[in-house]
C-alpha angles and dihedrals in degrees: 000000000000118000106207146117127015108013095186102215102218141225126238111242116214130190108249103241110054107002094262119157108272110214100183098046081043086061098040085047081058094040090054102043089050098058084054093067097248105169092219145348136250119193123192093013114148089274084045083063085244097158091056099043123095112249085244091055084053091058092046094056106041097045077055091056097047106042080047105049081045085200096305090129128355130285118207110186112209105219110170127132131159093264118065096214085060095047092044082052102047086039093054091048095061093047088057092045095066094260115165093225136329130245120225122199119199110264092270127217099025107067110229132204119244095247086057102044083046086060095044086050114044081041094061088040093049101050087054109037121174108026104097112257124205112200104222103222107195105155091178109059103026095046088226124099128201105215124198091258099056086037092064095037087057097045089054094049085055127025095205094069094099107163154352142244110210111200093191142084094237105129100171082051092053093048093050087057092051086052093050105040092035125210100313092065124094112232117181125179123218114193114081110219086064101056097115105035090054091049092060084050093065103266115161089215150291143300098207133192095190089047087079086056101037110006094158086064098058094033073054087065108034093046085048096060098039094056084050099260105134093165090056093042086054095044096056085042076056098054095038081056094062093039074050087067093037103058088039086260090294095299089117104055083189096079089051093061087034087062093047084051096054080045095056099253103124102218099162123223130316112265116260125271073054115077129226130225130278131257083236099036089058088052083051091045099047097047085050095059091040084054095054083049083246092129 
C-alpha cells in the first residue's frame, strides 16, 4: 500500500437512538469518501470522537472499515489512548484485523518527558512490526510535542514508524522534519490552512477533518499541485479556507456531520460531552454553503 495524498480523517456514525455504532451508515460514510477520490481513510481520529469512544466501539468500528474497504484505498486505524497497554491492545487489534497501518497520538493532558513518550511509542511499534506506524504530533491539544530529534530517535528504535501526521501551522517545524527524517519519510500534515504550504515543503499529503465533509475540496488541492497547477491548488486552498470559517475551523464536529446531513450521508449526532448543532446554526450553516455554491 502508498500512503499518499488526501487521508480523509473520518467521522464516527452513530445510530440515532442511543449512540451505538452504526455499521451500515459506517459503509455508506466510506462509500461516500472513496468516490470522492480520497486517497485513504482514518477512522477514530480526533475528528472520528475517539477519545470519547469504549475500546470495544473502536473495535467495532474499525473491524467495519476494514472488512468494508476490502484493501481499495488504505485504511489507517488511529489507536491511540493515555495507557500504553491500551494502546498496545487496541494497536495490535488493527493489525489482526487486515489494517493497512495504525495512528498514535501522543498520551494527551499529563506532559511527558521524551524519554517517556520514546518508550510509549517504540513499545507500541514494536509490539506490532511490521505493520507501518504513523506518530500523530498535536501539540495543542495533548500538551506534549515530538520534536525532530526524538522523531528520528523513534524511527530509528523501530523501523515501522514510518511517518508522521503534524497537526500545526509550523512551517518552519514541518520543514525541519522533512531535513531530519530525508525524502523516504512520510510526512502529513494535519491542519488545513496549511495544505498547500506544506505541500511545497515536501508533504506527502494531508489527514483532513473537512475532507469527511468536503473531500472533493482538499483532493482539489492536493490533485492541483501535483499535475503542476499551482493557480487551481491555490484556488481550492482558497475556497477550503472560506468553508474554514464556515464549519468554526473544525472545533465544533458537529458541523462536519451537519454538512454530511445537508449531503445526504446520515452520521448521527456528536457524542455528548460533545454538543450538536443548532436548529439556527444549521440555517446559518446551510445559507453559507449555498453561498459558496457548495450545495
Amino acid at each position: 500500500m502508498q500512503f499518499h495524498g488526501v487521508i480523509a480523517a473520518m467521522v464516527t456514525p452513530y445510530t440515532d437512538e442511543d449512540f451505538a455504532i452504526s455499521p451500515e451508515r459506517i459503509e455508506r460514510l466510506c462509500d461516500f469518501l472513496m468516490s470522492k477520490g480520497v486517497h485513504g481513510l482514518l477512522p477514530l481520529g480526533t475528528t472520528g470522537e475517539g477519545p470519547y469512544i469504549s475500546k470495544a466501539q473502536r473495535k467495532d468500528v474499525a473491524e467495519t472499515v476494514v472488512k468494508h474497504v476490502n484493501k481499495r484505498v488504505p485504511v489507517i486505524i488511529h489507536t491511540g489512548m493515555l495507557a500504553t497497554d491500551d494502546t498496545v491492545e487496541l494497536s495490535l487489534h488493527a493489525r489482526n484485523i487486515g489494517a493497512d497501518a495504525i495512528a498514535v497520538m501522543t498520551p494527551f493532558f499529563r506532559h511527558l518527558e521524551d524519554c517517556a513518550l520514546s518508550d510509549f511509542f517504540v513499545t507500541v511499534a514494536r509490539a506490532v512490526e511490521p505493520l507501518p506506524m504513523f506518530v500523530y504530533n498535536l501539540p495543542a491539544i495533548t500538551n506534549n510535542d515530538i520534536s525532530p530529534e526524538l522523531l528520528l530517535s523513534l524511527a530509528t528504535q523501530a523501523d515501522n514508524i514510518i511517518g508522521i501526521k503534524y497537526s500545526s501551522n509550523d512551517l518552519i517545524r514541518f520543514r525541519e522534519y522533512r531535513k531530519k527524517m530525508g525524502e523516504d519519510f512520510h510526512l502529513f500534515i494535519g491542519s488545513d490552512e496549511m495544505i498547500l504550504p506544506a505541500l511545497f515543503e515536501g508533504a506527502n499529503g494531508c489527514v483532513s477533518g473537512p475532507a469527511s465533509a468536503y473531500p472533493e475540496v482538499i483532493t482539489g488541492i492536493y490533485n492541483a499541485f501535483v499535475q503542476g497547477d499551482a493557480q487551481e491548488a491555490a484556488r481550492q486552498q482558497s475556497l477550503l479556507d472560506d468553508l474554514r470559517e464556515v464549519f468554526k475551523d473544525g472545533t465544533l464536529l458537529c458541523y462536519f456531520k451537519a454538512i454530511l446531513q445537508l449531503r445526504g450521508v446520515e452520521t448521527g449526532s456528536v457524542k455528548p460531552p460533545l454538543r450538536n448543532i443548532t436548529e439556527e446554526e444549521l440555517r446559518i450553516l446551510e445559507q453559507d454553503l449555498k453561498s459558496l455554491n457548495l450545495l
